[in-house]
C-alpha positions in Angstrom: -11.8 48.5 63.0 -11.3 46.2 60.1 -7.3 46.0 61.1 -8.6 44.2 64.6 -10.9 42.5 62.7 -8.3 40.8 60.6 -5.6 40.5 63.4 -8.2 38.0 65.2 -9.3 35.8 61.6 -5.2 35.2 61.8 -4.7 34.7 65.1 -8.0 32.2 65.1 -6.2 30.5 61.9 -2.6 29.8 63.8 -4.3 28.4 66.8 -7.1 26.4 64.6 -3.1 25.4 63.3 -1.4 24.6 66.6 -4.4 22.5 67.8 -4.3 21.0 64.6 -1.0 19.7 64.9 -0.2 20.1 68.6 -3.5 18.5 69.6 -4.0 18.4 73.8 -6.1 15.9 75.5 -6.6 12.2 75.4 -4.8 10.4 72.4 -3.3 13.7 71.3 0.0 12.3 70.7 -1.6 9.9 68.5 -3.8 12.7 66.6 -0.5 14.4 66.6 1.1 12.0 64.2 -1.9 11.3 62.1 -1.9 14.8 60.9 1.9 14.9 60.4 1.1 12.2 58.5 -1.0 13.6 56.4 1.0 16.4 56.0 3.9 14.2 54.5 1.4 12.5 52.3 0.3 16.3 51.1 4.1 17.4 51.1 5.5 14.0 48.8 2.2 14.6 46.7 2.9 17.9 45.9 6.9 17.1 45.8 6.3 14.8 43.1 3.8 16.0 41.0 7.2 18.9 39.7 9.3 15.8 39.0 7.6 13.5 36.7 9.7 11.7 34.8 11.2 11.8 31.6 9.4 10.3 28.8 11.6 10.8 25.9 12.7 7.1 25.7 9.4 6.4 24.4 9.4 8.4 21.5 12.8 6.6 20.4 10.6 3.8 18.8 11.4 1.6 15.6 9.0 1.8 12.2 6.1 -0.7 12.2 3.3 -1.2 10.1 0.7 -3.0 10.3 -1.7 -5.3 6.9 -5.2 -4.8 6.8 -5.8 -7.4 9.6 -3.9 -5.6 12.1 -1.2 -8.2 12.0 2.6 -7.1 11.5 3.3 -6.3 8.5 7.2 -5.2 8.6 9.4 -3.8 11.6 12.7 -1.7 11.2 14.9 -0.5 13.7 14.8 3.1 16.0 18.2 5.2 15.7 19.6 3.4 18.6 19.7 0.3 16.6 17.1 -1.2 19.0 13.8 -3.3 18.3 11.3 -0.8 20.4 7.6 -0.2 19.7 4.9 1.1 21.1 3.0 -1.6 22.8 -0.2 -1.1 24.4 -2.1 -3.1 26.5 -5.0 -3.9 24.1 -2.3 -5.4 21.7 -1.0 -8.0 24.4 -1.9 -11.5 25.5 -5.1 -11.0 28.3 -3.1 -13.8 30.1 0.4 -11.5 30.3 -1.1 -9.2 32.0 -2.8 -11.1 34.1 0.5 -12.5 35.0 2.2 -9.4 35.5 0.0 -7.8 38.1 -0.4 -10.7 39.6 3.6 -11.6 40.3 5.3 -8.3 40.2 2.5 -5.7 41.5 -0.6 -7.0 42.9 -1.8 -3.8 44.4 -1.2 -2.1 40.6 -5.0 -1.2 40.5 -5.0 0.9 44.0 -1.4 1.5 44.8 -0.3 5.4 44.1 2.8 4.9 41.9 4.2 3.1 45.6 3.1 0.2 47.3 3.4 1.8 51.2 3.1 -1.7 52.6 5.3 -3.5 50.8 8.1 -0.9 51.4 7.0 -1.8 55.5 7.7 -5.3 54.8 11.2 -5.6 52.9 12.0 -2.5 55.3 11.4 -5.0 58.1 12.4 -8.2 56.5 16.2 -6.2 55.5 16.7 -5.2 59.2 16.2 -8.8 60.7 18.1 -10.4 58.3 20.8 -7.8 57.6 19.9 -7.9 53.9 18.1 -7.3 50.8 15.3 -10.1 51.3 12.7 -9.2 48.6 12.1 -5.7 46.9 9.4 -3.1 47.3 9.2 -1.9 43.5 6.1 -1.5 42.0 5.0 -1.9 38.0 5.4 1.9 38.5 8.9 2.2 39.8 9.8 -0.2 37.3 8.7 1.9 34.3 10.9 4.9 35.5 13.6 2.9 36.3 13.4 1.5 32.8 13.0 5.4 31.7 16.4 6.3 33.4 17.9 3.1 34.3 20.9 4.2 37.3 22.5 2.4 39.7 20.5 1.0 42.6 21.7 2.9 45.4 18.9 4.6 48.3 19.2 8.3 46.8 17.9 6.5 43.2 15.8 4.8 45.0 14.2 7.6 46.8 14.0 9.7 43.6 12.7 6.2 41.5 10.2 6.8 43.9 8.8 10.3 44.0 8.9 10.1 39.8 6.6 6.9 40.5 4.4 8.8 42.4 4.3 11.7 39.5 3.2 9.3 37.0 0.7 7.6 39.4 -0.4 11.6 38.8 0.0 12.3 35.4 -1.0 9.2 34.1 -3.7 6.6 34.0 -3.0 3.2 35.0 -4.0 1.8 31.3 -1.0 4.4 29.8 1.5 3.2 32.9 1.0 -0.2 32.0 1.4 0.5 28.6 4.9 1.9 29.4 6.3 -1.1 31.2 4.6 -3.2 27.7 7.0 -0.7 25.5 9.9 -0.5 27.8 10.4 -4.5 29.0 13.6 -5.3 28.3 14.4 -8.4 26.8 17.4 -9.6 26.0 19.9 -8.6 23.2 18.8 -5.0 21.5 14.9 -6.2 21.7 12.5 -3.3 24.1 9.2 -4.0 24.7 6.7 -7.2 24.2 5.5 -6.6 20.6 9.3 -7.0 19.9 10.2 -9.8 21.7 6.7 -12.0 21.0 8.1 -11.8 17.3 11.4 -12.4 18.2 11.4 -15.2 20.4 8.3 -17.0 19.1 7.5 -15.3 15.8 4.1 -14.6 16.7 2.0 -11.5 17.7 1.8 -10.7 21.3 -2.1 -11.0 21.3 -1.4 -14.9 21.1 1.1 -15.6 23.8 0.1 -18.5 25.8 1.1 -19.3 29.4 4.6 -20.8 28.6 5.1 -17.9 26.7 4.2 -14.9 29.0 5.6 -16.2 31.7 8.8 -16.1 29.6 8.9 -12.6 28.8 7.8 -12.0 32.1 11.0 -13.9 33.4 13.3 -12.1 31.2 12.5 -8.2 32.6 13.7 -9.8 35.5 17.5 -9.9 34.3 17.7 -10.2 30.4 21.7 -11.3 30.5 21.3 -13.6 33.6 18.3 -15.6 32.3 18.8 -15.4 28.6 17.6 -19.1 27.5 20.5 -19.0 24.9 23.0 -18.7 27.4 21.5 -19.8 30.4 19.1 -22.0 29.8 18.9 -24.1 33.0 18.2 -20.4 35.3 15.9 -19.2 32.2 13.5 -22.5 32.5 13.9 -22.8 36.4 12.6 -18.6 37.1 10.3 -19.5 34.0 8.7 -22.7 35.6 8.5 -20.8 38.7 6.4 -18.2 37.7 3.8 -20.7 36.0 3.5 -22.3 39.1 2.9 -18.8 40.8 0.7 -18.1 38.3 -1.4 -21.7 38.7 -1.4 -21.0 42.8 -2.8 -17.6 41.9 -5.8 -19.2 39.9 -4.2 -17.6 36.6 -3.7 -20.6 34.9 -5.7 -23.9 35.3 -3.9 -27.0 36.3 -4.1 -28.4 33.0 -2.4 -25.4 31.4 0.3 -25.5 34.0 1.7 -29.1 33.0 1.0 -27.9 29.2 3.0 -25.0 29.9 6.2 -26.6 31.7 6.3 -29.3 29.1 7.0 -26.5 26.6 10.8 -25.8 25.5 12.5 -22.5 26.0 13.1 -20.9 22.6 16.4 -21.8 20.8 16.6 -19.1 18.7 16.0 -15.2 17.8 13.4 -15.3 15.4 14.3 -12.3 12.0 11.7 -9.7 12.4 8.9 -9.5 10.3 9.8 -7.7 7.1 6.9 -7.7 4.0 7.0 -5.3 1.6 10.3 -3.0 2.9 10.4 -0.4 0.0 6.8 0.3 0.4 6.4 0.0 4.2 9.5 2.1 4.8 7.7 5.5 2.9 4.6 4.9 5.4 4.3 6.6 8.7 4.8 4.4 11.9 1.9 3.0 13.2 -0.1 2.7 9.6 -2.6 0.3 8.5 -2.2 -0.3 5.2 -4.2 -2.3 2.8 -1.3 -5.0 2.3 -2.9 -8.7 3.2 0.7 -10.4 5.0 -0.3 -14.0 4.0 -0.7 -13.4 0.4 2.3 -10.8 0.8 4.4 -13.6 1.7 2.8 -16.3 -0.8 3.8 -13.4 -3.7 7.3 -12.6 -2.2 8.0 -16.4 -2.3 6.7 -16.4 -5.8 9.2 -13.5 -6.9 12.1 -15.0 -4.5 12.0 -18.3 -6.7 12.3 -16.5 -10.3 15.0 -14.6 -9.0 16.8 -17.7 -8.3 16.5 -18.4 -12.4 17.2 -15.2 -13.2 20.7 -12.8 -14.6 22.5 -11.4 -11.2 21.1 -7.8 -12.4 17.6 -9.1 -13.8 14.6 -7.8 -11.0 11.0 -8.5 -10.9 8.5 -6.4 -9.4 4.3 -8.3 -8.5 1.7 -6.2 -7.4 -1.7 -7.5 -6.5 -5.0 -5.6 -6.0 -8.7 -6.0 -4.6 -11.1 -4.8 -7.7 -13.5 -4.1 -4.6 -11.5 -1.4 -2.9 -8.7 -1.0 -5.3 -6.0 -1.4 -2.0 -2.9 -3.6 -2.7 -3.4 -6.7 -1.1 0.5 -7.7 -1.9 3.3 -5.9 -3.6 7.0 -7.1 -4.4 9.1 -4.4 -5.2 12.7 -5.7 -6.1 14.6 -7.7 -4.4 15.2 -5.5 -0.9 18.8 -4.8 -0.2 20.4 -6.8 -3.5 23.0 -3.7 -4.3 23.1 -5.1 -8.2 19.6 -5.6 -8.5 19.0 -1.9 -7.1 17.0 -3.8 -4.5 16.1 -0.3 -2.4 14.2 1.0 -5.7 10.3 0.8 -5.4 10.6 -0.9 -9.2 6.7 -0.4 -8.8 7.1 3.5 -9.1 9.5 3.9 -11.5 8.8 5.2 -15.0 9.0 2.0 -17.6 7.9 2.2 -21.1 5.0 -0.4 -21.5 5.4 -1.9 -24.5 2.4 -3.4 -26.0 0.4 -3.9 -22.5 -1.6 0.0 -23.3 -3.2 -2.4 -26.6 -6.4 -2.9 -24.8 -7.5 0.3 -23.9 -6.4 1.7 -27.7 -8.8 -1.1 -29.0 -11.6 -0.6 -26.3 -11.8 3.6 -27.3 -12.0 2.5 -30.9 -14.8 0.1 -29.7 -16.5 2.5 -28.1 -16.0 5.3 -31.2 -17.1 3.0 -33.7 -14.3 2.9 -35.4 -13.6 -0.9 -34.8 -14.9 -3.8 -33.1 -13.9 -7.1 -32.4 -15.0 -9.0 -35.5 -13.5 -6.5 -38.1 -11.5 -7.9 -40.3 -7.7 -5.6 -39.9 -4.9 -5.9 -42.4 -1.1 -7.3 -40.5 1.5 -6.8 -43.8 4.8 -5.0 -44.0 3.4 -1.1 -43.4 5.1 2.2 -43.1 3.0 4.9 -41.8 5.6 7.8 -43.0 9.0 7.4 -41.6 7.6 5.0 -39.0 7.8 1.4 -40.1 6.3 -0.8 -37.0 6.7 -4.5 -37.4 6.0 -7.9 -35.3 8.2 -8.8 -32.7 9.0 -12.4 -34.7 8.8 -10.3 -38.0 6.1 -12.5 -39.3 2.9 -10.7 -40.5 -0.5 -12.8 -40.5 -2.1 -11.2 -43.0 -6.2 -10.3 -42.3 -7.5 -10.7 -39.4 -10.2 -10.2 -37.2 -9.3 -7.4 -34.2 -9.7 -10.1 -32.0 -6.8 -12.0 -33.4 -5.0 -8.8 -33.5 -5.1 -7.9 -29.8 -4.6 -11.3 -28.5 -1.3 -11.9 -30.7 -0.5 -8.5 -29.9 0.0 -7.8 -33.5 1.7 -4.2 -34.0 0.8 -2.8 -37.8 -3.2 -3.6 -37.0 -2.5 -1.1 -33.7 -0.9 1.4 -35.5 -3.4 1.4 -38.0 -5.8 1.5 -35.3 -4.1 5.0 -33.6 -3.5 6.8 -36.4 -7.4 6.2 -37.2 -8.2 7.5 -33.6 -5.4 10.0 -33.2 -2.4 9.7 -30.7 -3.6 13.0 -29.0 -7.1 12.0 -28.4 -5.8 8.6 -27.2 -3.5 10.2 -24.8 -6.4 12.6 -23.9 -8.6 9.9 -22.9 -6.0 8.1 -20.9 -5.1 11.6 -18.8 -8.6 12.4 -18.3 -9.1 8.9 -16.5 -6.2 10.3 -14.0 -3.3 8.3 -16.4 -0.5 10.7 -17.4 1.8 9.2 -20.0 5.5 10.4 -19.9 6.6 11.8 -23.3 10.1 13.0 -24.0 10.7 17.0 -23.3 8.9 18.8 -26.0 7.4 15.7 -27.8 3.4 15.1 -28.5 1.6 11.5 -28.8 2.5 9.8 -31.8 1.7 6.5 -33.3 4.8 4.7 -31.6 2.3 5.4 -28.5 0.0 2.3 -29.7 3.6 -0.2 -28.8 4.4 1.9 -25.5 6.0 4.6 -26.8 5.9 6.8 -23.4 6.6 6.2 -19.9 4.3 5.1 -17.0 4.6 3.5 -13.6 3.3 -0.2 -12.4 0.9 1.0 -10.3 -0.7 3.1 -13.4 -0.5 0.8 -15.4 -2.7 -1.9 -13.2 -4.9 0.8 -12.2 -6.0 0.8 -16.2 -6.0 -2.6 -16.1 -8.3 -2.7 -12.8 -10.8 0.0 -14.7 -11.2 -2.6 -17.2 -12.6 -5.1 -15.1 -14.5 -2.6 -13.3 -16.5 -1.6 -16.5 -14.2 0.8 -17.9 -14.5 3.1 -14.4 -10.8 3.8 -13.5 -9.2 4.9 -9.6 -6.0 5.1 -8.4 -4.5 2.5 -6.5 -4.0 3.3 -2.8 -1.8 1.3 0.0 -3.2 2.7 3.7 -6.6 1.6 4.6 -9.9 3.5 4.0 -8.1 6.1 1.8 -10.5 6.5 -1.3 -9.7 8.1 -4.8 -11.9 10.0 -7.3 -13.0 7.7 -10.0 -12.9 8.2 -13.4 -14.5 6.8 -17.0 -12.3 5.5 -19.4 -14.5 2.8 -21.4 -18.1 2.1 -22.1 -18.8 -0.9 -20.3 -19.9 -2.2 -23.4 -16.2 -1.7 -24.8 -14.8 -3.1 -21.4 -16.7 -6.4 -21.6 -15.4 -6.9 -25.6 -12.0 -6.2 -24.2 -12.6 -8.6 -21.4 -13.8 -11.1 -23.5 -10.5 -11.0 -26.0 -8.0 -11.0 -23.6 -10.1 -13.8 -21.3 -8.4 -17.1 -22.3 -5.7 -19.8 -20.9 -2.5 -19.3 -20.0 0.2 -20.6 -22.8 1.8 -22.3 -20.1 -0.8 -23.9 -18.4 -2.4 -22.0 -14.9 -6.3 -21.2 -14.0 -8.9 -20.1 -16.3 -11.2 -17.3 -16.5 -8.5 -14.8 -15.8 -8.1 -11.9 -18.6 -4.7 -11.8 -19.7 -2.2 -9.6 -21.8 1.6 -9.2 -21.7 3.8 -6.3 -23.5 7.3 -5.9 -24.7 8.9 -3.1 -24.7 11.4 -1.9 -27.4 14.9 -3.1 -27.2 13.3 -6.1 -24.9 14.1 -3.4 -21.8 10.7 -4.8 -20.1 8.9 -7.7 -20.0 5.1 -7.5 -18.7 2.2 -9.8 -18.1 -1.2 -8.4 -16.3 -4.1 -10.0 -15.8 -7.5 -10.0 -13.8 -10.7 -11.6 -12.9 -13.6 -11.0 -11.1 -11.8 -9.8 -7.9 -8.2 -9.2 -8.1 -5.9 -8.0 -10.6 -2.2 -8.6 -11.0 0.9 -7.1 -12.7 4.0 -8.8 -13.1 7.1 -7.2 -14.4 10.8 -8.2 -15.1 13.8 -6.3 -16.7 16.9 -4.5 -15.6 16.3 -1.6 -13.3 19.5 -0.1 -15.2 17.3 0.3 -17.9 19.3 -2.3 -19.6 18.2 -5.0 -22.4 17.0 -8.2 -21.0 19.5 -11.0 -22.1 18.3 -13.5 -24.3 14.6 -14.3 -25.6 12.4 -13.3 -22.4 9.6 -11.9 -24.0 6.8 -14.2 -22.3 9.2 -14.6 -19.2 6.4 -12.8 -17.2 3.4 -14.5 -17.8 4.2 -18.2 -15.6 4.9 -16.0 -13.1 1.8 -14.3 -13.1 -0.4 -17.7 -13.8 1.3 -18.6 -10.5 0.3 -15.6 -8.7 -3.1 -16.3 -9.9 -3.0 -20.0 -8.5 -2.7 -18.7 -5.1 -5.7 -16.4 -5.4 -9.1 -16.6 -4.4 -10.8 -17.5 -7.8 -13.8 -15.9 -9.0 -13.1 -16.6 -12.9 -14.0 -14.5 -15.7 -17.1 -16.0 -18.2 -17.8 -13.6 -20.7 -19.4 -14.6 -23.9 -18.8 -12.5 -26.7 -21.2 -10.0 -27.5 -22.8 -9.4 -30.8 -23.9 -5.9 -30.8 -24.0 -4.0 -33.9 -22.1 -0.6 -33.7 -23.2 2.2 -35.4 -20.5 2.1 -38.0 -18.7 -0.7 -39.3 -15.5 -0.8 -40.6 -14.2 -2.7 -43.9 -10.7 -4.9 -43.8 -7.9 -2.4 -44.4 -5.9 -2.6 -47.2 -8.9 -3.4 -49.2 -12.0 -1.6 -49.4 -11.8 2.2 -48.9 -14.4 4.2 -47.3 -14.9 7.9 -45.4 -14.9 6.8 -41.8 -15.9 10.3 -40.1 -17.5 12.7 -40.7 -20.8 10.6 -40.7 -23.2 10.9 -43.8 -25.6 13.8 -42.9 -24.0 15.4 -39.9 -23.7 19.2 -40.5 -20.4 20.6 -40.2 -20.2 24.4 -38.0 -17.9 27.0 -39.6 -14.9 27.9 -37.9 -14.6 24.6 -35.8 -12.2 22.0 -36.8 -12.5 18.4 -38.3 -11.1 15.2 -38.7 -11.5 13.8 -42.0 -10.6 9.8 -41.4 -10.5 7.0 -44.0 -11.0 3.3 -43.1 -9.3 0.8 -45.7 -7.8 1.3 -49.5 -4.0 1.4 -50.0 -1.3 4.3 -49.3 -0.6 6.7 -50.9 -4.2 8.8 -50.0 -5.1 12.2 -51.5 -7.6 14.2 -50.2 -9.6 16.6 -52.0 -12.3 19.5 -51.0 -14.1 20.4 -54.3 -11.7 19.3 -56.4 -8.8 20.9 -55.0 -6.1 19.0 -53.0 -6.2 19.6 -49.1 -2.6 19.4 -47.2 -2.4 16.2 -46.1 0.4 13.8 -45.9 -0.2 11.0 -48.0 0.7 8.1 -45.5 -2.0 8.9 -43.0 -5.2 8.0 -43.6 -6.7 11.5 -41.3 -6.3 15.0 -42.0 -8.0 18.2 -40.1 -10.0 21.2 -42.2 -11.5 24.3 -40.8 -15.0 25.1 -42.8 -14.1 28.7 -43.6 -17.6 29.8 -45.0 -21.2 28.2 -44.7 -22.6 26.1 -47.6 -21.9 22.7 -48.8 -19.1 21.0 -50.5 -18.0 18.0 -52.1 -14.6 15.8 -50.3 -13.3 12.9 -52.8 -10.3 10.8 -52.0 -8.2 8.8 -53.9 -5.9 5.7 -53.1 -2.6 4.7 -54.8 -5.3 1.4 -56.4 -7.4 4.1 -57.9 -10.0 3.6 -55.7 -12.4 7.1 -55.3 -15.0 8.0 -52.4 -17.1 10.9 -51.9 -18.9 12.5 -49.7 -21.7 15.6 -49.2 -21.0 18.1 -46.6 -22.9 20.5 -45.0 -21.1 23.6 -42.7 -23.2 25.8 -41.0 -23.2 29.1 -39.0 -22.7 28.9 -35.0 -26.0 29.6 -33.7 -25.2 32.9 -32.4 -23.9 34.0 -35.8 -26.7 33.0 -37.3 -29.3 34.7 -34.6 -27.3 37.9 -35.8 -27.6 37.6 -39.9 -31.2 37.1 -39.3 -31.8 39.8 -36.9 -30.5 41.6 -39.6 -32.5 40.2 -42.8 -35.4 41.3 -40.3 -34.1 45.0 -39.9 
C-alpha cells in the first residue's frame, strides 16, 4: 500500500514538473521561457556562489598608522614593493563616491554583482556596429578583475562574471565598495585611494574635492595611458570630462564645475607620509597611536636642523608627552635611515647613563625624609667619600650653599653627600618601586656614583620620572597607542614635588619661554648630553650623543638645552608659577662640613631588638667614628651611616666623634617584638 502511495506523490511531482516547464495552453510558449528563465537565474546563482573569488590581494597591504586625530601618521611599503592600504568607504571623500557610482555603475545599489541590462545594450550596440562600443562591467566586475587581472577575452569575461555574482553573495555592497577603494589602481606602484590621495595631492582622501576625485577616478580607467606626467593633455581631457558628467548628474554644482576645471593636474608624486619610522614600524598596521602629526613634524624639523650643526656620527633623540594622559604626542628617534648615525636605532629605548638629570628625584626623597630641604645650607669643597672622589664638571667648588643652589648648578659633592646620607639602595628602591628599574653592571649594587647617573636607563624612563614630577610625585609609564593606560605609582610627596618644581622652574640660559621646569645632565666621559623639562601640560626630553657610545667631541655639555627651549616654543603654554614654600620639616639639617649632629634615629624613638638600623650623621668633618657604649662599631670612617642590630633589650649610649674633635650623643632605647614580649610575661605570670 504505501509503495502505490509513493509511486503516485512522484509521478504527481514529474508532471507538476513537465507542466511547469512544458506549460500547454494560451501563452505557454511564453510561460515556457519565463521559467527557463528562472531556472538559469537559479542555476548561475548557485554556479557562482562555489566560485567566489580570491581575496588574497587584499591582505598584501603596506604598514600604516594613524596619530591620535585619525590622520596619517607614517606609510611603508607591502612585500611587493607597492603603496596598498586598506581603504574603506568611510575614510573617502563623500563626493568620490558619489562620483563613482554615478559614472562607472549607476545601478551599484540594486544590481547583483551584473548589470543584466547593460550587458543587453553593448551586446546590441557591438552587433550593429561590429565593435566594442561601450562596456557592461560593473563596480563589481571591476573589483575581481582588479583581484586577478587577465586578459580580456569572452571566457575571462564570462568567469569575471560569475565571481561578480559570488561577491554580490558573499558580500555587502559597503565591503565591495570598499574593495574597488583598496584595489584602484593608480599609476606607478600606488593601489588603492588612501595611497594615491597622499601621493598625488598630499592630502587624506576624506578631503578630496571635485577636481580631485574625478582624477583618481580617471586614472582606474588606464593608469599608463592617462598618467598626467606623461600624458597630460589625455589625463586633463578624460578628467574634465568626468566633471562635466558629474555637473549633468547634479553631483557637482555649476560653480564647482568651473572651480574644478580651472584646477591643474598634479605635476608631481608627492613622498609618502613618514613621522616617527622607528616607532611606527614596531606598531601593528592599522594602529592609533597617541602621536599628534603636526607637532610630530614641528619636533622632527626641530631635530633635522641641529643635525645639520652637528658631527657626521653625533644623533639626537626629542620626545614629547601630554601630563594629562601620559601618550607621546611627538617622538624623534634618530635620524631614520642615516647608516653613521645608526638612524634605524629607536635612540629613545636604548640604555644611556643619565648623568646628573636623576638629581631631582635624589633631592625630592631627601625632602620628603627630612633629611634636607631646599634652604639647607650644603657644603661644595674637594671631597672623597672613600675611594670615590666626585668633583664639578668645570672643577670649581662653590663652597656653602643652599640645596637650591646645589641642584640648579647641578653641583656633584652636595649630591653625593646627599646619597650616601639616604643610601644608594633605598634610593634605587624607591625609584623601582615607582616602576623605574636602573641598569647596574652584572653583580654590582647602588652606590654613591648613582647620585651622577651611575646606572643605565632609557629616554622614555627617564621622562616618565620627570612627568611624575609634575604630576605631584605620582609616576606611569609612557605609552604610544591610544587609550592604553598604566598602573600608577608614588614616588614623591607632593609637597617634595612642588620644592623640586619650584628649584628647577626658571629661564632658559639661552633665552626661550618661561615657567617651564628645567634640568640637564652629563654623563661621564661627556657620552650624553641631556636637557628635560615640563610645565603644566607637557613634558619634554631632549638628548644628544653618539649612539656608538662614543665621547661627544668638544664642549657640548649644555648643547641640549636650546634645543629643548625650542621644542618648548612650539608648545601649547600653560607655564609653571610656583612660589617657594616655607614649610618646616620635622628635622632640619645643619651645613655639612661644619656642625655635626645624629641625623636618625630620632631622639625618643624606641629601637626593636633584632631589627636593623641606620645610624646617619648630618655635618662635622671626615674621618667619623662611631661608638655604642664606648666601644667602637665597624664602620668605615668616610661615610657618615653605618647599620647595627640591637642584640638584647635595654638602653644604650651611641657617641661619635669627627676628625675636628667634635662629640654627639645620643640615648637609645631597644625593645622586645611584641610577641616576644607577650611571651616573657605570660611567663612572669606563670
Amino acid at each position: 500500500m504505501s509503495g502505490r502511495r509513493t509511486d503516485r506523490i512522484f509521478s504527481s511531482i514529474l508532471r507538476g514538473g513537465r507542466r511547469c516547464l512544458w506549460p500547454r495552453g494560451r501563452y505557454a510558449w511564453w510561460r515556457r521561457c519565463g521559467h527557463w528563465l528562472l531556472l538559469s537565474i537559479i542555476l548561475v546563482a548557485v554556479i557562482a556562489w562555489f566560485m567566489p573569488p580570491d581575496t588574497q590581494t587584499l591582505k598584501q597591504e603596506g604598514r600604516i598608522i594613524y596619530d591620535r586625530h585619525g590622520h596619517v601618521l607614517s606609510m611603508f611599503l607591502n612585500h611587493q614593493q607597492q603603496w596598498a592600504f586598506a581603504t574603506p568607504a568611510k575614510r573617502v571623500s563623500p563626493v568620490l563616491i558619489q562620483m563613482l557610482i554615478a559614472i562607472e555603475d549607476h545601478n551599484f545599489a540594486w544590481d547583483p554583482g551584473i548589470d543584466p541590462l547593460a550587458i543587453i545594450r553593448a551586446a546590441g550596440q557591438m552587433i550593429m556596429a561590429g565593435h566594442v562600443v561601450s562596456g557592461a562591467s560593473t563596480l563589481t566586475m571591476q573589483v575581481t578583475r582588479m583581484l586577478h587581472p587577465a586578459p580580456r577575452t569572452l571566457p575571462v569575461k564570462i568567469v569575471e562574471a560569475l565571481q561578480a555574482i559570488s561577491l554580490y553573495e558573499h558580500y555587502s555592497k559597503s565591503a565591495v565598495l570598499g574593495m574597488w577603494l583598496s584595489l584602484a589602481p593608480e599609476g606607478s606602484n600606488i593601489q588603492g585611494i588612501e595611497a594615491a590621495a597622499h601621493a598625488w595631492f598630499n592630502q587624506s582622501p576624506r578631503t578630496l574635492g571635485p577636481a580631485q576625485a574625478a582624477f583618481l577616478v580617471m586614472m582606474v580607467r588606464n593608469p599608463n595611458r592617462l598618467n598626467p606626467l606623461t600624458h597630460p593633455r589625455a589625463a586633463l581631457a578624460t578628467r574634465n570630462q568626468i566633471l562635466r558628467e558629474a555637473q549633468r548628474r547634479g553631483i557637482i554644482s555649476k560653480a564647482a564645475l568651473e572651480r574644478a576645471l580651472a584646477t591643474a593636474l598634479p605635476q608631481r608624486l608627492y613622498p609618502m607620509p613618514l613621522l616617527s619610522p622607528q616607532v611606527a614600524s614596531t606598531l601593528p598596521s592599522g594602529t592609533h597611536s597617541t602621536i599628534d602629526a603636526p607637532m610630530d613634524r614641528a619636533v622632527a624639523d626641530i631635530a633635522q636642523h641641529a643635525l645639520q650643526q652637528m658631527a657626521p656620527s653625533e644623533s639626537i633623540a626629542i620626545v614629547v608627552v601630554s601630563l594629562k594622559t601620559k601618550g607621546i604626542r611627538a617622538i624623534y628617534s634618530g635620524d631614520w635611515g642615516n647608516v653613521q648615525r645608526d638612524g634605524f636605532v629607536d635612540m629613545t629605548r636604548a640604555i644611556r647613563s643619565p648623568g646628573s638629570a636623576l638629581k631631582p628625584f635624589l633631592y625630592g626623597l631627601g625632602f620628603a625624609a627630612g633629611i634636607i630641604r631646599p634652604s639647607t645650607n650644603v657644603a661644595d669643597f674637594p671631597s672623597n667619600f672613600g675611594a670615590y672622589e666626585p668633583n664639578d664638571y668645570n672643577d670649581r667648588y662653590m663652597g656653602v650653599v643652599t640645596a637650591t643652589t646645589a641642584l640648579r648648578r647641578s653641583l656633584n659633592v652636595p649630591a653625593v653627600d646627599l646619597i650616601e646620607a639616604y643610601g644608594p639602595l633605598r634610593f634605587a628602591a624607591h625609584l623601582r618601586a615607582a616602576g623605574t628599574q636602573l641598569l647596574l653592571p652584572y653583580g654590582a649594587d647602588p652606590a654613591l656614583p648613582l647620585a651622577l647617573g651611575g646606572a643605565g636607563i632609557s629616554m622614555r624612563r627617564l621622562l616618565a620620572l620627570y612627568a611624575g614630577l609634575a604630576n605631584d610625585g605620582v609616576v606611569e609609564r609612557l605609552h604610544l597607542i591610544a587609550g592604553q593606560h598604566r598602573r600608577a605609582r608614588r614616588l614623591l610627596s607632593p609637597y617634595a614635588a612642588e620644592d623640586v618644581t619650584a628649584i628647577l622652574n626658571r629661564s632658559f640660559p639661552f633665552g626661550g619661554p618661561g615657567g617651564i621646569a628645567w634640568k640637564t645632565g652629563t654623563s661621564a666621559g661627556n657620552r650624553d648630553d641631556w636637557a628635560m623639562g615640563y610645565n603644566h601640560r607637557y613634558a619634554a626630553a631632549v638628548w644628544i650623543g653618539q649612539p656608538n657610545g662614543a665621547a661627544l667631541p668638544g664642549d657640548t655639555a649644555l648643547a641640549a638645552i636650546p634645543i629643548l627651549a625650542k621644542v618648548f616654543s612650539i608648545l601649547p603654554g600653560q607655564p609653571i608659577d610656583i612660589h617657594p614654600t616655607t614649610r618646616s620639616l620635622t628635622l632640619q639639617r645643619q651645613p655639612m662640613g661644619t656642625l655635626l649632629e645624629i641625623a636618625s634615629p630620632a631622639p625618643g624613638s624606641q629601637l626593636t631588638v633584632g631589627e636593623p638600623v641606620s645610624i646617619r650623621i648630618i655635618g662635622g668633618n671626615r674621618p667619623f667614628h662611631f661608638l655604642l657604649d664606648g666601644r667602637p662599631l665597624d664602620s668605615n670612617p668616610a661615610l657618615r651611616s653605618v647599620d647595627w642590630t640591637p642584640a638584647v633589650a635595654g638602653f644604650y649610649q651611641l657617641s661619635v666623634l669627627d676628625a675636628s674633635g667634635q662629640l654627639v650623643k645620643r640615648a637609645l632605647r631597644a625593645v622586645l617584638p611584641i610577641s616576644a614580649a607577650n611571651a616573657e610575661w605570660g611567663n612572669n605570670v606563670r
